[in-house]
C-alpha positions as CSV (number, residue, x, y, z in Angstrom):
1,X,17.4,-8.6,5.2
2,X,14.2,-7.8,6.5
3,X,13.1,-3.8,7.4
4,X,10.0,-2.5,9.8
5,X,8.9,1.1,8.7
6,X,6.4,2.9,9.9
7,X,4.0,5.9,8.5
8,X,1.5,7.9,10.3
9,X,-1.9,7.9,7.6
10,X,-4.4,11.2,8.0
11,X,-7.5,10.2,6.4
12,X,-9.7,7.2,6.3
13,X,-9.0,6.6,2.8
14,X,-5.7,7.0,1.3
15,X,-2.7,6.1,-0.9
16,X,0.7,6.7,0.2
17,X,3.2,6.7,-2.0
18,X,6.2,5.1,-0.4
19,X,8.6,4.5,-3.7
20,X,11.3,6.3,-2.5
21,X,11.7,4.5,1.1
22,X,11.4,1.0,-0.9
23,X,14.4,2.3,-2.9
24,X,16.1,4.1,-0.2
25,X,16.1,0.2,1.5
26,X,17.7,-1.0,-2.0
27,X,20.4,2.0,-1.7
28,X,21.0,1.0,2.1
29,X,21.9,-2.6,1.0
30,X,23.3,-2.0,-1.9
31,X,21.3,-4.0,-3.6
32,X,21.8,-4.6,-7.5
33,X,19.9,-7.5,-8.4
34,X,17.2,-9.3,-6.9
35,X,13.4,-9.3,-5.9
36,X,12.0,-7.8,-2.8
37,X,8.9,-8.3,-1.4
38,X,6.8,-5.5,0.5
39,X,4.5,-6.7,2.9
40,X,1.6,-4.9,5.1
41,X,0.4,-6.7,8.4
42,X,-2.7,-5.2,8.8
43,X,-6.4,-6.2,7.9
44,X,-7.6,-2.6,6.9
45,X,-4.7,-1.7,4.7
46,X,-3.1,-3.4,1.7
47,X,0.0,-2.6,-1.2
48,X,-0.5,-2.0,-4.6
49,X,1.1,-0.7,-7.6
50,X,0.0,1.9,-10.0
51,X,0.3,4.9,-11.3
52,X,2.3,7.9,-9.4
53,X,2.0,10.3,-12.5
54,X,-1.6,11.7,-12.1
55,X,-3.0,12.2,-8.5
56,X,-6.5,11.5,-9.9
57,X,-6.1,7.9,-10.4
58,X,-5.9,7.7,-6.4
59,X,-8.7,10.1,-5.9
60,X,-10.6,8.1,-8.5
61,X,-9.6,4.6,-6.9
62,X,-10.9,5.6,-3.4
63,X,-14.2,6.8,-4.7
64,X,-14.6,3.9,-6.4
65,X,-13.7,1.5,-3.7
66,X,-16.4,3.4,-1.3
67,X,-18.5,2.9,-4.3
68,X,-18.3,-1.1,-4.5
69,X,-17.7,-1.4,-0.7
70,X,-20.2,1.7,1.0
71,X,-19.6,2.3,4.4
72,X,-23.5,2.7,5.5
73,X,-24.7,-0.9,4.7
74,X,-26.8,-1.4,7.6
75,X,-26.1,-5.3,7.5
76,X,-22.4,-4.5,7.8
77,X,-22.8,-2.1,11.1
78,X,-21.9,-4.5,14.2
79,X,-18.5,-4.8,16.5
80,X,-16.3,-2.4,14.9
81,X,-18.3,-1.5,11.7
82,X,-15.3,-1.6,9.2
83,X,-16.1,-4.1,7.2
84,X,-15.9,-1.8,4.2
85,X,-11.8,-1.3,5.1
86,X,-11.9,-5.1,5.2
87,X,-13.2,-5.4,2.2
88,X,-10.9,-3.0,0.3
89,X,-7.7,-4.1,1.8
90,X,-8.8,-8.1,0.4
91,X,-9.1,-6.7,-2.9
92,X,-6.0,-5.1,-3.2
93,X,-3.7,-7.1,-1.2
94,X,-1.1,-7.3,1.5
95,X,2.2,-7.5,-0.8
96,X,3.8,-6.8,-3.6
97,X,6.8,-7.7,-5.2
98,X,9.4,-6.2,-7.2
99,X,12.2,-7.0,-9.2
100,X,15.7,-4.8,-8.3
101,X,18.3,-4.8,-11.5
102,X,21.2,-2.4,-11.6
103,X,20.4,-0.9,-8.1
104,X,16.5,0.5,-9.1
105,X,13.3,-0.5,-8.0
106,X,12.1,-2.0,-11.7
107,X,8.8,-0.4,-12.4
108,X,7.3,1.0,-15.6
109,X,7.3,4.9,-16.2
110,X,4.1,6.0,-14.1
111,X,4.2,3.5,-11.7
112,X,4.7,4.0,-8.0
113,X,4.1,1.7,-4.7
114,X,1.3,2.3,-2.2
115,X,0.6,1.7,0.9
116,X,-3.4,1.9,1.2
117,X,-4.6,2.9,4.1
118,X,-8.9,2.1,4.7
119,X,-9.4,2.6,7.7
120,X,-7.1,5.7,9.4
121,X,-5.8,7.7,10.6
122,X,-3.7,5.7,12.4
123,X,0.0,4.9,12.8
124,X,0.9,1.9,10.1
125,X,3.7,-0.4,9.6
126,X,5.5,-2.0,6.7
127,X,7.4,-4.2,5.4
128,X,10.3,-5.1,3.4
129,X,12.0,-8.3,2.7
130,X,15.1,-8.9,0.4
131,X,15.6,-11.7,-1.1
């Protein structure tokens, strides 16, 4: 079964937590055991894991990020100029997967999935695949 969703992102920069729709998709199906992938289509975004306890660690992650990959390197300003959001979205990927037992997403205590967004605002799409 494979699901299209959609967000809207608001800032250049940002994480989205979308845990609850992954496991809303798991309650849909019913799912109880198994592994599902989520997948992001899109050059300038990317899906991660980590933690969804302390909303620093994603303040703290996008500052760094624009750290390693600055948006004002003069060599990198030609067609669309976003090579930063490139950049970014290679180093943290375009899936994840997950492992479902007893109907629930399995993921440690603090962690959460993201949707990373580099190079918004704009209207984003998602993916998720059971298998």
């Amino acid at each position: 079964m494979l699901k299209q969703l959609t967000i809207q992102t608001s800032m250049r920069d940002e994480m989205i937590d979308v845990t609850k729709m992954v496991q809303a998709f798991v309650n849909e199906l019913g799912i109880q055991e198994g592994t599902i992938l989520i997948y992001c289509p899109h050059t300038t975004a990317g899906i991660t894991i980590n933690e969804n306890a302390d909303p620093d660690v994603k303040s703290d992650m996008m500052r760094r990020f624009d750290e390693i990959y600055p948006w004002n390197v003069v060599k990198d300003m030609h067609a669309e100029g976003n090579t930063a959001a490139h950049m970014k979205a290679s180093t943290v990927g375009a899936s994840q997967t997950v492992i479902i037992t007893k109907g629930r997403l399995l993921l440690g205590t603090w962690q959460g999935i993201y949707f990373c967004e580099f190079d918004g605002p704009r209207q984003r799409t998602f993916y998720i695949k059971y298998s």
